[in-house]
C-alpha positions in Angstrom: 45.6 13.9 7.3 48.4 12.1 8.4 50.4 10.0 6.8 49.1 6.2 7.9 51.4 5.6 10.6 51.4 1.5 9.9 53.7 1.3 7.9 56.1 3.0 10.7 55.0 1.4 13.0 54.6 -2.2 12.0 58.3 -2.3 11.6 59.4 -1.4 15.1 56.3 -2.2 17.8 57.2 -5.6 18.8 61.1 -5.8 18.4 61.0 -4.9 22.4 59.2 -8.3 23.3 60.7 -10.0 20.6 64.3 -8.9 22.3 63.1 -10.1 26.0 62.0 -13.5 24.8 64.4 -14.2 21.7 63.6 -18.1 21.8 59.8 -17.8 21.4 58.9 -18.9 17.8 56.4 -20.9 15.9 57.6 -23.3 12.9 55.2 -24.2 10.8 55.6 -28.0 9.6 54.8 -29.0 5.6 51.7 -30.4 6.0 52.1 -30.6 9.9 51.7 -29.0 13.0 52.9 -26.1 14.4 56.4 -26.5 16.1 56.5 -23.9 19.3 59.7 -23.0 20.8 61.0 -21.2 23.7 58.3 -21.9 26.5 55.9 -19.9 25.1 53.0 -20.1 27.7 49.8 -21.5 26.4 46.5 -20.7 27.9 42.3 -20.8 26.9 41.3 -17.7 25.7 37.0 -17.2 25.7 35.2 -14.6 23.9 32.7 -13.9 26.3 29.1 -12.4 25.0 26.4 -9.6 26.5 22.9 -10.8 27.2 22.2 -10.6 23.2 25.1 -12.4 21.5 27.8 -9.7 21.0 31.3 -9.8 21.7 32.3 -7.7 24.7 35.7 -9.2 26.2 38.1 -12.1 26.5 38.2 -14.6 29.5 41.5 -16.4 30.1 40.8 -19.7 31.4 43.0 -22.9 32.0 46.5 -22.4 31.7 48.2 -25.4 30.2 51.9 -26.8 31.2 54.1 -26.9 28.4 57.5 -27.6 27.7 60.1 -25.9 26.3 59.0 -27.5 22.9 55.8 -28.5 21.7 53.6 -29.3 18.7 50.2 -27.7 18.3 47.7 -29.2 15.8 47.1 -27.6 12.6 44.9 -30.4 10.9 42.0 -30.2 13.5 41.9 -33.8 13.6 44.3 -34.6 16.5 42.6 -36.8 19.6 44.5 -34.3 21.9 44.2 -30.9 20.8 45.4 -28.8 21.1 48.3 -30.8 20.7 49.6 -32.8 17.6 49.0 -36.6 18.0 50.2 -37.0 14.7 46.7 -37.5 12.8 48.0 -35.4 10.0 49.6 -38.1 8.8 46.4 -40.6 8.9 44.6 -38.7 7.3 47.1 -37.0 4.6 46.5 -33.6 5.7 47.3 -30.5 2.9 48.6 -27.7 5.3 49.5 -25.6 2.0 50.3 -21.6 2.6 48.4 -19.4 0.5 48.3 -16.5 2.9 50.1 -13.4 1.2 53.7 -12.7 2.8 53.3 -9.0 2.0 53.5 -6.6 5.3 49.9 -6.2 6.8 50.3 -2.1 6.0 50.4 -3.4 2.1 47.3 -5.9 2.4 45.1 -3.1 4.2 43.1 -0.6 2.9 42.3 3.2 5.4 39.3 4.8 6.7 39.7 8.3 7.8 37.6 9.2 10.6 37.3 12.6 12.2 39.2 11.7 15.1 40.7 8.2 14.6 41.5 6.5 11.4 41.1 2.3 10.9 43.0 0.3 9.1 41.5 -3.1 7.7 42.9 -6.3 6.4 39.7 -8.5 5.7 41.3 -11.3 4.3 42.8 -11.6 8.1 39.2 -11.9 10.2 39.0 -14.3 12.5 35.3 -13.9 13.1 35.2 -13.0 16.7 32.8 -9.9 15.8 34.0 -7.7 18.5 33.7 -5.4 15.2 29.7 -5.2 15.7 29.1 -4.1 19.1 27.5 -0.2 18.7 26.7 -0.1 14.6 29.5 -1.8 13.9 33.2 -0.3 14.1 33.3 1.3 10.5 30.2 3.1 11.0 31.9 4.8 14.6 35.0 5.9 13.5 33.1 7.8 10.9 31.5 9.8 14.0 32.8 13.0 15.3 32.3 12.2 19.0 34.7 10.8 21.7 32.9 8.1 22.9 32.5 6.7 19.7 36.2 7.2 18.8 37.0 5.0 21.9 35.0 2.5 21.3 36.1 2.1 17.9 39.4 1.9 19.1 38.4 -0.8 21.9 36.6 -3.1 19.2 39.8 -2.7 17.0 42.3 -3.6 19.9 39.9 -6.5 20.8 40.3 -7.9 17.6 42.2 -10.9 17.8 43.5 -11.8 14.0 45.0 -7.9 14.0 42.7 -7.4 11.3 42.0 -3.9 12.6 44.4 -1.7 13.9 43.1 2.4 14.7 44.8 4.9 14.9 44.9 8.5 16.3 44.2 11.0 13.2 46.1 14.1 14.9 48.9 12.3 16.1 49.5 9.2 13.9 49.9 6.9 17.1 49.1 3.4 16.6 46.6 2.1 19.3 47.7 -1.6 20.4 46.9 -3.4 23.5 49.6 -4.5 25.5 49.7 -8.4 25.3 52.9 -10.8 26.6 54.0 -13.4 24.3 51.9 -16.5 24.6 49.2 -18.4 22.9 45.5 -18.2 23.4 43.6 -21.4 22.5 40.2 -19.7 21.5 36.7 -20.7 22.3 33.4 -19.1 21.1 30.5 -20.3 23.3 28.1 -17.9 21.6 28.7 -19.6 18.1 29.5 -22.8 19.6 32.6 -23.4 18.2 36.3 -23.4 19.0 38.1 -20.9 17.4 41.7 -20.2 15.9 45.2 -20.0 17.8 45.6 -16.1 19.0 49.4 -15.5 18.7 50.0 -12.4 20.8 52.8 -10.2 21.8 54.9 -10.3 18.9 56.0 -14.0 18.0 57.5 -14.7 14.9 56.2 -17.0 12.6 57.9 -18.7 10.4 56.9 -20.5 7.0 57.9 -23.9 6.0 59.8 -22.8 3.4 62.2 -21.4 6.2 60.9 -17.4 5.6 59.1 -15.2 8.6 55.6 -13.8 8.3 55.7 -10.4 9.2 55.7 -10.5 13.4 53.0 -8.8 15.0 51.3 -7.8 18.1 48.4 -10.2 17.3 47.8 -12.8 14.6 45.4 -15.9 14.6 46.8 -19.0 13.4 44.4 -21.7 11.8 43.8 -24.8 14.1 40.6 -26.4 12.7 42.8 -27.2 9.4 40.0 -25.6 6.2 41.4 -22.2 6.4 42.0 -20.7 2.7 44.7 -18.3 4.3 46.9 -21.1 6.1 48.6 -20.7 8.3 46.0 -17.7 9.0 42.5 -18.1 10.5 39.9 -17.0 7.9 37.1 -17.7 9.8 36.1 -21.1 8.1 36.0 -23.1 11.6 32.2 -20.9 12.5 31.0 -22.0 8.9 32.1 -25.6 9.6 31.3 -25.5 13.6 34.7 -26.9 14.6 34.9 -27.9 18.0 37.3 -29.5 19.8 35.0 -31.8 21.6 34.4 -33.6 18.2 
């Protein structure tokens, strides 16, 4: 085998958009919202579902103005998500970070496959279960055929969180979709919920202590306020059915 090419990787991938948009950032506030910066465009992002329930695709919908600055909030209580109307303060909001700082190739553990290896964070799922389509992704990279290799790789790249992340076994190479910085405000019809904030194409995020989260391709931020990984999604809005309508 190859040596796991993540830890390479992970380093270097997104330092190109980072470079073309150097103001993008999200701040997160001590028991607050989430402070965007640099005009990051902000759009709804819908998992769309076959005729049985699983997750094939995403659906962008309404793109939102936004300034140059805004507030996103984190509490799940606002009267105006996804935007902060303060709420967190009414209701005395604990936004407290327990999610690990450590680099995502240190908080994974590897499958080796025949022909593509996956690497696998679960403390980072966001639930959207594009993992489940076809016996489930950890059962297909196990196979030695193409087709299930590329599916495998297409459920990992559809993953929003970054939980999953394949990889060629022969070569090393990462597979990553390529996503422009922006935010996806995610909805999940089939579960009847609203889901986390996809962060995608490599915006920092930074603690409110003042330290950065490892940037990424693709990260899901915690919107419905119950994650136990703040400011990471842990999947916690499906067991509560968050919705924004509430």
């Amino acid at each position: 085998m190859i040596g796991s090419p993540i830890s390479r990787i992970e380093r270097c991938a997104f330092t190109l958009s980072a470079a073309k948009f150097p103001r993008m950032k999200i701040t997160v506030i001590k028991d607050g919202p989430y402070r965007v910066t640099g005009s990051v465009p902000l759009a709804v992002q819908t998992i769309v579902a076959d005729e049985v329930g699983n997750s094939v695709g995403w659906e962008q919908g309404e793109q939102l103005e936004t300034p140059e600055e805004y507030f996103l909030c984190r509490c799940g209580q606002s009267s105006t998500k996804p935007f902060c109307d303060g709420s967190h303060a009414r209701v005395g909001f604990d936004g407290s970070e327990t999610a690990s700082r450590l680099p995502y190739v240190e908080q994974a553990s590897e499958q080796d496959g025949p022909i593509v290896g996956l690497s696998d964070a679960p403390p980072l799922c966001a639930v959207a279960r594009f993992c489940d389509v076809g016996g489930q992704v950890w059962n297909l990279v196990e196979v030695a055929d193409v087709k299930a290799a590329a599916l495998a790789v297409r459920e990992a790249e559809l993953c929003p969180s970054g939980r999953l992340v394949a990889w060629d076994r022969r070569t090393g190479r990462m597979f990553e979709p390529e996503l422009e910085p922006s935010i996806g405000i995610v909805e999940d019809p089939a579960e009847g919920v609203s889901g986390p904030l996809w962060v995608r194409g490599g915006i920092p995020v930074q603690a409110a202590d003042e330290t950065e989260y490892e940037t990424r391709n693709r990260v899901t931020l915690c919107r419905c306020g119950a994650s136990r990984n703040k400011p990471f999604c842990d999947g916690t809005h499906a067991a509560i059915g968050f919705r924004v309508s509430d």
